[in-house]
N, C-alpha and C positions, 0 to 999 in steps of 0.2 A: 966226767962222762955223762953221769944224768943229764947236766943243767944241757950239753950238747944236743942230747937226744928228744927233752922236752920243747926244744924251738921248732923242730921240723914238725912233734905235733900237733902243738898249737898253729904252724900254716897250715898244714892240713885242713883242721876243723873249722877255721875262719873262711877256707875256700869252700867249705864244703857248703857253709852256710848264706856265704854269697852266693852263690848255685841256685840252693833252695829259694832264695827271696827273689833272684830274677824271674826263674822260673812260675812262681805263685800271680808275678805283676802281667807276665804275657797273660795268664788264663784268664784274669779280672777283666782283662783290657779286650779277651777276644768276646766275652760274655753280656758286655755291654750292647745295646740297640740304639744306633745311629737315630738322631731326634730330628726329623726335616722338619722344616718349617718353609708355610708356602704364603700369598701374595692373600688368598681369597679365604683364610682359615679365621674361626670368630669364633666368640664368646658363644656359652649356649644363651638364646635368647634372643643372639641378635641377629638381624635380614645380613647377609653379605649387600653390598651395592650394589652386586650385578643383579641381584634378586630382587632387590628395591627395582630398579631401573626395569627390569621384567613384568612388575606389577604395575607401573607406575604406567608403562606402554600398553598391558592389557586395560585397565583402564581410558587409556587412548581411546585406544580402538572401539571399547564400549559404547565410549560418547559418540564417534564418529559416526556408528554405526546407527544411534539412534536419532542422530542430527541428519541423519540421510534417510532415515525411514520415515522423519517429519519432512522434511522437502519433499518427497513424494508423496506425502499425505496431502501437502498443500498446493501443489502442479494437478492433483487429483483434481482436487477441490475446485481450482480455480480452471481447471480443460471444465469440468461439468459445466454443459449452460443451462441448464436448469438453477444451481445454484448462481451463476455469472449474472443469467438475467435480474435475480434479485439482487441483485451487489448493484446491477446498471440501472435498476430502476431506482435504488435506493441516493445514488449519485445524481440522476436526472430529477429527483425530488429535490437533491438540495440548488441544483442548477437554476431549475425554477423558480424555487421561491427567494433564492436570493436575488435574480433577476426582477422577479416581481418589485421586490421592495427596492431596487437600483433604480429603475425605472418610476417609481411613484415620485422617488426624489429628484431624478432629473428631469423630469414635469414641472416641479415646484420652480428649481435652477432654470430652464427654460421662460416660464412665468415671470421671476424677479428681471431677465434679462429683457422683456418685452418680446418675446419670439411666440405668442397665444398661440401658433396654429403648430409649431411642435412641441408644447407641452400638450396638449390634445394626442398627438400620436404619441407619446410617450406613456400617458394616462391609459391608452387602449393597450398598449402593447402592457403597462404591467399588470393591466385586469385580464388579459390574454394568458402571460403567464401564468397568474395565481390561479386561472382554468387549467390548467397542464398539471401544475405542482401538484390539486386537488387530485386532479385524475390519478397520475403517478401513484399519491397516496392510498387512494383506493386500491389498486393493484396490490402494493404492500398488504393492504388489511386482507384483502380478498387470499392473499398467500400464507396469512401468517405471520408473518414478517415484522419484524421490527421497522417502524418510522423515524428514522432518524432527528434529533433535535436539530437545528439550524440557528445559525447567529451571523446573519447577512453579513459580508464581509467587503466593505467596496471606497470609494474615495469620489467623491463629486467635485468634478469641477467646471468648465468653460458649457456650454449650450455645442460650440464645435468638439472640442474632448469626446462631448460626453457618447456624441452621435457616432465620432469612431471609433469609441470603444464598441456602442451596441453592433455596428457594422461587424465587426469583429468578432465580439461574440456569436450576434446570426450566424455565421461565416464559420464558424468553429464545429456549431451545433449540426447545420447543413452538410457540410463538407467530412467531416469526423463522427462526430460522437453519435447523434442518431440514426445512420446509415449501420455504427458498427452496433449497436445497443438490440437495431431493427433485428440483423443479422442474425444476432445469438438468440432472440427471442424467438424467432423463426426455426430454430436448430432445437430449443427448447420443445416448440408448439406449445409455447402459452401467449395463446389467441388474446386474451383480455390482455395482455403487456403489449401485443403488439397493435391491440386497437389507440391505445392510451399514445404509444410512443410513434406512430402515425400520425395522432391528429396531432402531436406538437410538431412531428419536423415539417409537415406540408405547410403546418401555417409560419415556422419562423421562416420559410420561404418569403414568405408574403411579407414578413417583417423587415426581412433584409431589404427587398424594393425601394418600401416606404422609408424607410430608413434611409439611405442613398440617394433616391427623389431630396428628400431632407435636406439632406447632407449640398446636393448639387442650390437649393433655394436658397439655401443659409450664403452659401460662396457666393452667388449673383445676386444676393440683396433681393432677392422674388419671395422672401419667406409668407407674405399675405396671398399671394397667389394659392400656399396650400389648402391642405380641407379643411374646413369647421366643425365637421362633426363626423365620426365613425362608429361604427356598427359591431359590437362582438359576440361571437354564438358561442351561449354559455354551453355548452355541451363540448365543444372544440377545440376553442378559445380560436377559430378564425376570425379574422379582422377584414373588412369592409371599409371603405372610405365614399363618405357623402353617401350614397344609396346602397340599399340590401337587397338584394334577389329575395325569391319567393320561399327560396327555400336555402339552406349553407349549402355551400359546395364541396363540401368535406363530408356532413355528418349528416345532410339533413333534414335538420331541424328546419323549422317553420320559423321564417321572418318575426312573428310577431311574439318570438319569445328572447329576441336579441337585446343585447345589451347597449343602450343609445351610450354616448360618450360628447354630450356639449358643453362641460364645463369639466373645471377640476374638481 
């Protein structure tokens, strides 16, 4: 009878105890905090990417911002014609005087070729220029301004070449560049630039003609028909051919302080 009676307590006790232990696993288990983990979570210390990429755009924007406040620094700069004129004067300097030195050498190319009476207008016309370059110059110093260095840039070749090139260029200077140079400087009111860039475009007028005449004697074999000798008014740089008035017709000055032009 004992051993009978001692089985049904021992299931008891072992139920009772499985009981207890389930029961203890639910509360652990309801007690625990669910762990998320998300796409953008980091180390301390380190930018997320989207953060990087946030900084990396304000920085953008920074640059943008000051690359557009320099563009309209320099539309500034460059609408002012006060400042423009000295940019245009500074360019008609260098126009000049490498003109000048173009023209001494196509004097010389003209000469080797036997063409005497257009290396003569080539000689006037670069002592013409280097009257202009000068003037220009002066304007710069008179403003302040920096004088640009120059290192003549050009290629010599045929006596015909070279005469359509200078056509050309006249024709450039005329038509373009001192027309628009005049413009600004006028918008400026700075009188002494516009005196200066006056007496070069009236006279490369007169440069183109002779030039063309030129150009027209060379094609008909008439090149001894041209002149022997021209006249330039150092104040202007106007050119004259065979005889000089009393006075320039540009500036002026008095005949007897012109520049004769009979050899090279």
């Amino acid at each position: 009878m004992k051993k009978l009676f001692l089985i049904p307590s021992m299931l008891l006790l072992f139920t009772g105890m499985l009981l207890t232990a389930c029961g203890n696993s639910g509360s652990d288990a309801s007690l625990k905090s669910p762990t998320l983990k998300t796409a953008d979570s980091t180390k301390p210390g380190e930018m997320s990417e989207t953060g990087e990429n946030e900084r990396n755009e304000g920085k953008n924007d920074e640059k943008d911002e000051k690359k557009s406040n320099q563009n309209q620094s320099n539309m500034t700069k460059s609408s002012d014609p006060k400042i423009k004129t000295i940019e245009n004067m500074q360019n008609a300097f260098k126009g000049e005087t490498t003109a000048s030195a173009k023209y001494a050498d196509y004097a010389k190319k003209a000469e080797q070729e036997g063409y005497h009476q257009i290396a003569l207008l080539f000689k006037a016309a670069s002592t013409s220029e280097n009257i202009h370059a000068n003037n220009h110059k002066a304007v710069l110093q008179e403003s302040g301004a920096a004088v640009p260095a120059v290192k003549p840039d050009y290629t010599v070749k045929s006596t015909k070449e070279n005469l359509e090139d200078a056509i050309k260029g006249e024709s450039y200077e005329i038509d373009t560049m001192y027309p628009d140079f005049i413009k600004t400087a006028n918008e400026a009111e700075n009188q002494i630039a516009l005196i200066s860039l006056n007496y070069a475009y009236k006279t490369e007028k007169k440069h183109k003609v002779l030039y063309e005449t030129a150009m027209a004697a060379l094609q008909n074999g008439a090149v001894k028909t041209l002149p022997t000798v021209y006249y330039v008014c150092p104040t202007c740089g106007n050119t004259y051919e065979t005889k000089a008035p009393a006075r320039c017709g540009i500036s002026m000055t008095p005949r007897e302080k012109f520049i004769t032009i009979l050899s090279l």
